[in-house]
KELO-785147 format. One record per residue (C-alpha): x, y, z; residue number from 0. Coordinates in steps of 0.001 Angstrom, whole numbers, plus 500000, padded with zeros to 6 digits. Example, Ala and Ser with C-alpha at 12.3 -4.5 7.8 and 13.67 -1.06 7.14 Angstrom:
BEGIN
     east    north       up   num
   512300   495500   507800     0
   513670   498940   507140     1
This chain:
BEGIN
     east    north       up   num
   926869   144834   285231     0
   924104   144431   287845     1
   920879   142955   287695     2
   918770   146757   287147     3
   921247   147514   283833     4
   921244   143358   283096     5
   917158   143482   282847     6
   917092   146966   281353     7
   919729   145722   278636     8
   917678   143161   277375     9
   914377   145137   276607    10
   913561   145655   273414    11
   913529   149067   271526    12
   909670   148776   271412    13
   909653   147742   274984    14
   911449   150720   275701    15
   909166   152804   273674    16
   906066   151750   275701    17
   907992   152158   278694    18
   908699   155460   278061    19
   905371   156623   277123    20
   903615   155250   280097    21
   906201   156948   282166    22
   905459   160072   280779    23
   902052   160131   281038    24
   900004   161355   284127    25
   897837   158368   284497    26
   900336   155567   284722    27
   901874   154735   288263    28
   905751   153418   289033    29
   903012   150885   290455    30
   901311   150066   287112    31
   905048   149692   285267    32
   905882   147515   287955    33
   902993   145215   287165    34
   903115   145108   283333    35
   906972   145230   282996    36
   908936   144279   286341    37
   910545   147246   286512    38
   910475   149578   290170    39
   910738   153551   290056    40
   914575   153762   290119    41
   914859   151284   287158    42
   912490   153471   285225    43
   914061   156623   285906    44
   917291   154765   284913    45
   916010   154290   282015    46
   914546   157557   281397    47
   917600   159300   282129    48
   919415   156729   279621    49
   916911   157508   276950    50
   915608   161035   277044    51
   917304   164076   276480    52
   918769   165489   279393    53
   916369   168618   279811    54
   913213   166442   278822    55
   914585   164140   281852    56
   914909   166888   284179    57
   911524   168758   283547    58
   909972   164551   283583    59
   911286   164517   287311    60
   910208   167735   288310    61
   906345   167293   287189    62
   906315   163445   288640    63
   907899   164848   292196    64
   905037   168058   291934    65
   902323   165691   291308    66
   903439   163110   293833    67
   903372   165733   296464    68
   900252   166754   295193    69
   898955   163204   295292    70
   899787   160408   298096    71
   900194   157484   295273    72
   901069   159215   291970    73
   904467   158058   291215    74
């Protein structure tokens, strides 16, 4: 197992929760998780992908990469 699946192995199902709803929402940056959990933007969509239905994952992906070209430093 490497480090990324190590350190997202040993988060907590709350942890995860609050992960997950910052990632969803608009106003949170990859930056912000970062900074409050330790985790960068392909650990996070790991764990997205691991936890969220696979359409809800998909349509996640497609609104951060619209907004990011939208925005220099979305997500």
């Amino acid at each position: 197992m490497n480090q990324a699946n190590q350190s997202l192995a040993e988060l907590s199902a709350a942890t995860i929760g609050e992960i997950i709803e910052m990632a969803l929402s608009d106003h949170v940056s990859f930056e912000q998780l970062r900074a409050l959990h330790g985790l960068g933007p392909n650990e996070v969509k790991a764990l997205m992908r691991q936890h969220l239905k696979r359409g809800s994952y998909v349509a996640w992906r497609k609104r951060v990469r619209v907004f990011s070209e939208r925005r220099e430093f979305y997500k």
